[in-house]
N, C-alpha and C positions, 0 to 999 in steps of 0.2 A: 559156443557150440550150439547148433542150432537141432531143436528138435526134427522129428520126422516129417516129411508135407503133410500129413493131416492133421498134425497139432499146429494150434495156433501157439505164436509165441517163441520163446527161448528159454533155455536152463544155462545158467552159469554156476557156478564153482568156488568162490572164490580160494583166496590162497592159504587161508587160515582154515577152511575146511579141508585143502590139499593135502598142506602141512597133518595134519590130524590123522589123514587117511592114513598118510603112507608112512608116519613114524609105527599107527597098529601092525600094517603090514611089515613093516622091518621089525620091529621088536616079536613079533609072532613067527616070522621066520630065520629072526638072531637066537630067537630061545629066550629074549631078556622080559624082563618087565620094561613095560614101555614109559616111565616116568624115569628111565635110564638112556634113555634112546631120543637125539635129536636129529633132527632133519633140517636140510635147510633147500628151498628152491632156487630153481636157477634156470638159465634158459642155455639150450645147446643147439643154434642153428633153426630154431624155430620151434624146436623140441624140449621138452622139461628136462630139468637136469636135477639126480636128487643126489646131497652130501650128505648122510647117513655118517651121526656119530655113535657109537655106542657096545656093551658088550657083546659075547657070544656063550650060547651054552658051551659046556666043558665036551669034552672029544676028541677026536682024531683031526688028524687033516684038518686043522683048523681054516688054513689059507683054502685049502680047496673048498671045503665050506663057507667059506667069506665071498670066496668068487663064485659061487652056485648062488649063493644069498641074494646077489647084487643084479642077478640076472632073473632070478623068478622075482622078487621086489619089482622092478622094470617091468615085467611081463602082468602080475598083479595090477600095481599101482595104473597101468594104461588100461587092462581088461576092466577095473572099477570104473575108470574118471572118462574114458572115451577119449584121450587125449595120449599124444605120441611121445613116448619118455624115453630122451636119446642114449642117457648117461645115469648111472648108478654106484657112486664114490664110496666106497664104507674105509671108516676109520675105526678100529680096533681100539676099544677103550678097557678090557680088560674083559675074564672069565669070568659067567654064572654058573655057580655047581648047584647040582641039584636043589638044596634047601634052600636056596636062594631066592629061587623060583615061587615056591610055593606058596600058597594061601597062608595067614596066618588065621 
């Protein structure tokens, strides 16, 4: 990705920064703690692809919250990295209820 005409130079990304980004963003918008939550990249057409494993807060409409999930995730992970995120995979690994979540 190349910076703006007046900066000299380039910024790159690498993939282990990617990865890092967008497992905070999935796990921040799964409701999980994110040492539960794995990502994995991938390329869709020229575009990033992200596989998202991990749980969900407890709730309603789970699915429809998984697929709300998979779309602001997408819409995040490209508003942070500058980069076109074509596909967003979440795999359901189970529920976090409330005390789950929390600080100890």
């Amino acid at each position: 990705m190349n910076a703006g005409p007046d900066v000299p130079g380039r910024v790159e990304i690498t993939a282990r920064a990617l990865t890092s980004l967008a497992r905070a963003v999935a796990a921040e918008r799964l409701g999980a703690p994110a040492k539960r939550v794995r990502v994995g990249l991938g390329d869709a057409s020229g575009a990033l692809s992200l596989d998202i494993t991990g749980p969900i807060a407890a709730g309603d409409d789970i699915v429809g919250r998984s697929t709300r999930v998979a779309e602001e995730v997408k819409g995040r992970v490209g508003d942070l990295t500058g980069r076109r995120v074509g596909s967003a995979h979440i795999e359901l690994t189970g529920i976090v209820r409330e005390h789950e979540s929390r600080t100890r």
